[in-house]
C-alpha positions in Angstrom: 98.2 122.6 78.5 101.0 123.1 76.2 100.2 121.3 73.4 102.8 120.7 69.7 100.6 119.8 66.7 103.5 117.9 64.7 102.7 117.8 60.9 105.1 117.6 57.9 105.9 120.7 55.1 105.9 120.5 51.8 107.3 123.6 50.6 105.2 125.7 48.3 102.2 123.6 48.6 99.1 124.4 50.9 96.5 122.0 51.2 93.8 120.5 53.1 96.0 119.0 56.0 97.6 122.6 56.4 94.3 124.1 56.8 93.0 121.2 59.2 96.8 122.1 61.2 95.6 125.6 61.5 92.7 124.9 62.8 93.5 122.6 65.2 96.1 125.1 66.7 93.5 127.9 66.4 90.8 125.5 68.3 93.5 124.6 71.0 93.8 127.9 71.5 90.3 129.0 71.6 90.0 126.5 74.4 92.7 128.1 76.8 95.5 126.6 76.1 99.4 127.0 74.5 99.2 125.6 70.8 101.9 125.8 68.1 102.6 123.7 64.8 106.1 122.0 64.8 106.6 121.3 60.9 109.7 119.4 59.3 110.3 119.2 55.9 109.9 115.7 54.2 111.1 114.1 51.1 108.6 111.6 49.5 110.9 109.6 46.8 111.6 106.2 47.7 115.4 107.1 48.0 115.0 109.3 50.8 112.2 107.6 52.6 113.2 107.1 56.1 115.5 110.4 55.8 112.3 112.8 58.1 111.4 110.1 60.1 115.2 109.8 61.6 115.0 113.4 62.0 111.8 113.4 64.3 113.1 111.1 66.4 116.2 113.2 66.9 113.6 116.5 67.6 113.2 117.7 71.4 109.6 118.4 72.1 109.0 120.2 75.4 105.5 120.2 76.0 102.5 118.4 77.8 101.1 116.7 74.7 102.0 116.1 71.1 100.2 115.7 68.1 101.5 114.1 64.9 98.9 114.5 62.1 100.9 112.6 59.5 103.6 110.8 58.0 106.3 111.4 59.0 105.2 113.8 61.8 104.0 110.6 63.9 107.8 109.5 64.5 108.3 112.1 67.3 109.0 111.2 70.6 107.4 111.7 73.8 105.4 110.3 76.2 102.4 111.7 75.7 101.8 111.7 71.9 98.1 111.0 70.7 98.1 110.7 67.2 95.3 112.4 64.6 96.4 110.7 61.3 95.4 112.6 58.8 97.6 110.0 56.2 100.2 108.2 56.1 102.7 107.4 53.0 99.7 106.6 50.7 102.3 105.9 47.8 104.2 102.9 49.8 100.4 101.8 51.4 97.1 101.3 49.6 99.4 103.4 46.3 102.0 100.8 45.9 102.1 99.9 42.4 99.6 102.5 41.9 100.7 104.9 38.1 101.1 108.3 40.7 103.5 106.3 43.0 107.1 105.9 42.4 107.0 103.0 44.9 105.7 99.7 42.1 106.1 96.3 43.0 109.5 95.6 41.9 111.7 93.7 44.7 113.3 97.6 45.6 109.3 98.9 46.3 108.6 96.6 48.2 111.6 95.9 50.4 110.5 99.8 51.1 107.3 98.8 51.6 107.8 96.0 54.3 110.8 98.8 56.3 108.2 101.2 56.2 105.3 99.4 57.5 107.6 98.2 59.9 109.0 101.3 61.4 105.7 102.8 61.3 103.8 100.1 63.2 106.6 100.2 66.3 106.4 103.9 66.2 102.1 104.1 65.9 102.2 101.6 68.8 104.1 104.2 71.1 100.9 106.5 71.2 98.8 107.0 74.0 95.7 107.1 71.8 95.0 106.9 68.3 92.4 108.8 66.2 91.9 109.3 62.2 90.3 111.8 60.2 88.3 109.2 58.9 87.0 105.3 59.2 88.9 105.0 55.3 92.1 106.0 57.4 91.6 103.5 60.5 90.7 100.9 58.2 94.0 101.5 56.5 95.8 101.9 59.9 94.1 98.2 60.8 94.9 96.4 57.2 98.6 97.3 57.0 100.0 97.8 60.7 97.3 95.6 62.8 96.5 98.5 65.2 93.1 100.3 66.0 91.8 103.6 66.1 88.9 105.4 66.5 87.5 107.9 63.8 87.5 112.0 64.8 85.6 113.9 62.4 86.5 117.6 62.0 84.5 120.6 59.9 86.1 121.8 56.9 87.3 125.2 56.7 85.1 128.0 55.7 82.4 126.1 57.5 81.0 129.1 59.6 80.5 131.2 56.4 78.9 128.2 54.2 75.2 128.2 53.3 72.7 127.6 51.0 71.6 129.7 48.4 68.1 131.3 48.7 65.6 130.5 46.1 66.9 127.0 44.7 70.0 125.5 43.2 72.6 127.8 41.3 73.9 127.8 37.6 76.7 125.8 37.4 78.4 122.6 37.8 81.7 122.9 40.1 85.2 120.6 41.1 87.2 122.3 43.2 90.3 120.0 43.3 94.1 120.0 43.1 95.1 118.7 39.4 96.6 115.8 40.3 96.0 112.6 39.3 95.1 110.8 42.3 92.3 113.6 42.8 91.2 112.4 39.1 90.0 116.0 37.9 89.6 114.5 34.4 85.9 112.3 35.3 84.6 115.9 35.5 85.4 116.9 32.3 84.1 113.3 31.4 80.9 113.6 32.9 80.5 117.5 31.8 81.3 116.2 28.2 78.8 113.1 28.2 75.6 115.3 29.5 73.0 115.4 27.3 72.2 118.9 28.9 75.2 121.6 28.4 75.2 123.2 31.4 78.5 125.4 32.4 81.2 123.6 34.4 84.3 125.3 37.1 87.1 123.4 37.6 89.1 125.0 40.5 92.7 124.6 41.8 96.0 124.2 40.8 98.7 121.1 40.2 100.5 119.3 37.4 97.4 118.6 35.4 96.5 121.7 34.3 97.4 121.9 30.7 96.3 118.3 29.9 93.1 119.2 31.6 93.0 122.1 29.0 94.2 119.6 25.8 91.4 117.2 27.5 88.8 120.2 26.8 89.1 121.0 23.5 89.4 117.6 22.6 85.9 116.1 24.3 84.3 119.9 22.8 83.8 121.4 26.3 86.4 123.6 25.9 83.9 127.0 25.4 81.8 125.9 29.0 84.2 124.9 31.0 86.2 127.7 32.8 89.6 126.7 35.2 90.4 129.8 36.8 93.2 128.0 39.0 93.6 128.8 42.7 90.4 131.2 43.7 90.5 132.9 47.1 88.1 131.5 50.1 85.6 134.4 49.2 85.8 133.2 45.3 85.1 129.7 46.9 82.3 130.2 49.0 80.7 132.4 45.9 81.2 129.3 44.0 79.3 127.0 46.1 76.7 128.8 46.6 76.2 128.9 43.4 76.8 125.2 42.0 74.1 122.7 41.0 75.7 120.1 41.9 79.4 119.3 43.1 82.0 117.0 41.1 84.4 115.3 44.1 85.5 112.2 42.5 89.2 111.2 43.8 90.9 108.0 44.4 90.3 106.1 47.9 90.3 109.6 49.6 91.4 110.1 53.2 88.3 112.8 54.1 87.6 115.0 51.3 87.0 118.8 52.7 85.3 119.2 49.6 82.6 116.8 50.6 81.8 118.7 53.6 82.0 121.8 52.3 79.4 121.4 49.9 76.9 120.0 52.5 77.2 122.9 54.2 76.3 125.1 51.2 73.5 122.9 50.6 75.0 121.3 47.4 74.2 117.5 46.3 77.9 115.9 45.5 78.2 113.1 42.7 81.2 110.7 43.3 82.4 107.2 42.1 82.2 104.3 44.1 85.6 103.9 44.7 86.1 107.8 46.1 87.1 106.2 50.2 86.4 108.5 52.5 83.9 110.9 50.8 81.4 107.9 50.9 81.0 107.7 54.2 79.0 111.5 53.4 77.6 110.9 50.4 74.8 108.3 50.2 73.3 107.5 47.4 70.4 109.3 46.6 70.2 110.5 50.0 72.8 113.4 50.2 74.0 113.2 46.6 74.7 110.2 44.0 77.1 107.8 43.7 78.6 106.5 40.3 80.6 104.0 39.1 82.9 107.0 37.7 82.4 106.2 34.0 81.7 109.1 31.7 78.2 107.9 30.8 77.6 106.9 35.0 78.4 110.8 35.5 77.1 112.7 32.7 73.7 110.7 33.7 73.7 111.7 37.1 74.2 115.4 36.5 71.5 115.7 33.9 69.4 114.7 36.8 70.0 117.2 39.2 70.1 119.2 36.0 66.6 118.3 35.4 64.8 118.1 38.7 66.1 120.8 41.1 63.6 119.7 43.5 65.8 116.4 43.9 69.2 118.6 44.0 67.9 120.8 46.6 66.5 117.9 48.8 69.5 116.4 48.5 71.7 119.4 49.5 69.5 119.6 52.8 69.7 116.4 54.0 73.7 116.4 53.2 73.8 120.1 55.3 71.9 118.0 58.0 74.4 115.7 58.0 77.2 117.4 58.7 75.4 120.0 61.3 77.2 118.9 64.5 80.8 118.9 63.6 82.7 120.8 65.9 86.2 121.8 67.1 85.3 122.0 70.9 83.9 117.9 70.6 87.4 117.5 68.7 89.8 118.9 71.4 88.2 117.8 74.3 88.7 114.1 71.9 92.4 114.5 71.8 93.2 116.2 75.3 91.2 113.3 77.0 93.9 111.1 75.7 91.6 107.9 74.9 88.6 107.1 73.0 85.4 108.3 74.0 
């Protein structure tokens, strides 16, 4: 088949949707057939809104099937289109009113709001089939625009070159994360700085954060054992993981959370808050890592733990490893091409 994998670009950024585009396209392809990314630009203020999704519908697609992944990307036409939502607008759905959204709940926001949802659920309807990254992201796709869809879990990247450390946990506590605030990269310097034990912490990744991250710090006295090296390459990365204790992956109401995954597969317990979405249906409390209730003396607790008892880090990093063992592009193409549910 030819198949068009229809996602949305946000210049200079790279991300975990335009990782999971890549591979999509390179598992297409893997599987015999014709796969390319179609990418439009987007602008996410609420004054240009609806300005991408006109364009997509304006868009000639010649090709056997389409795949939107996203927002806007999901208002292309054509009759076979079986969407893999990755996200929608979070800012005008479950972020409305939210600080990082610039859509509040003034009467302007939300005359947005309803327009959007509208649009959005006559378009959604149009698909042959509908699958999410997640059960967080169906749930959302049920709660605002009343239609169903069936969860398609995919590996993170780097999964084939993931795997535990020999001999025992590593040396270091890690949060790879973009600095932004819906990714909330400040509960790990809250939980690194309310440890009783004062263990070495990474934060990776980029974003608007950064230098309040650093002010953050040297104010809570972490500032000489925690080291933010910024973007680090996918070897850096897997080095990294390999060697954490434990991993920080704390955002807000998350749509998947490769990080999450990620760590499983290198064996690595993750500690998150109870209101993290999608990395919860991984993480189970003390099962395949620990679940907080994100304040500073909930997390610093929970990492002295694993701190203290590497037998309990390490049994939990197997069983989260186990749990993620049968993800797999082939299951996830044959998903989409079949065109419904399975």
């Amino acid at each position: 088949m030819d198949v068009l994998v229809c996602t949305t670009q946000v210049p200079f950024m790279r991300g975990g949707l335009e990782m999971m585009v890549e591979n999509l396209v390179g598992a297409l392809g893997a599987a015999g057939h014709r796969a390319e990314a179609v990418a439009v630009p987007a602008a996410w203020d609420r004054d240009r809104l609806l300005d991408a999704p006109t364009a997509w519908r304006s868009i000639p697609l010649d090709a056997d099937v389409v795949i939107p992944v996203n927002f806007p990307a999901f208002y292309a036409r054509h009759p076979r289109k079986v969407l893999w939502l990755a996200h929608q607008h979070r800012a005008a759905y479950d972020g409305l009113g939210q600080p990082w959204s610039d859509l509040g709940l003034d009467e302007a926001s939300l005359a947005a709001h309803r327009q959007l949802v509208d649009w959005d659920t006559r378009v959604l309807s149009e698909c042959l089939a509908r699958f999410t990254i997640s059960g967080v992201v169906a749930d959302r796709l049920r709660r605002f625009n009343g239609l169903d869809a069936t969860a398609l879990y995919q590996p993170p990247p780097l999964a084939d070159r993931l795997a535990p450390r020999p001999g025992g946990p590593g040396r270091h506590l890690l949060c790879p994360t973009r600095l932004e605030a819906n990714k909330r990269p400040g509960l790990f310097l809250d939980g690194l700085a309310s440890m009783a034990t004062p263990v070495d912490g990474i934060l990776t990744g980029v974003g608007s954060l950064a230098d309040e991250l650093r002010g953050s710090a040297e104010r809570l006295g972490i500032a000489d054992r925690l080291e933010m090296p910024g973007f680090v390459s996918d070897d850096d990365l897997v080095d990294l993981l390999r060697e954490a204790i434990a991993v920080v992956y704390a955002p807000y109401d998350e749509d998947y959370g490769f990080v999450t995954l990620q760590a499983f597969l290198a064996g690595v317990p993750v500690v998150t808050t109870d209101d993290s979405g999608g990395v919860l249906e991984w993480v189970e409390h003390e099962v395949t890592g620990l679940v907080t209730d994100g304040s500073p003396d909930a997390l610093g607790a929970a990492l002295d733990r694993l701190v203290a008892d590497p037998e309990l880090a390490l049994r939990l990093g197997a069983a989260g490893r186990e749990r993620v063992r049968d993800l797999n592009w082939e299951h996830v193409v044959r998903t989409l091409l079949g065109g419904s549910p399975p």
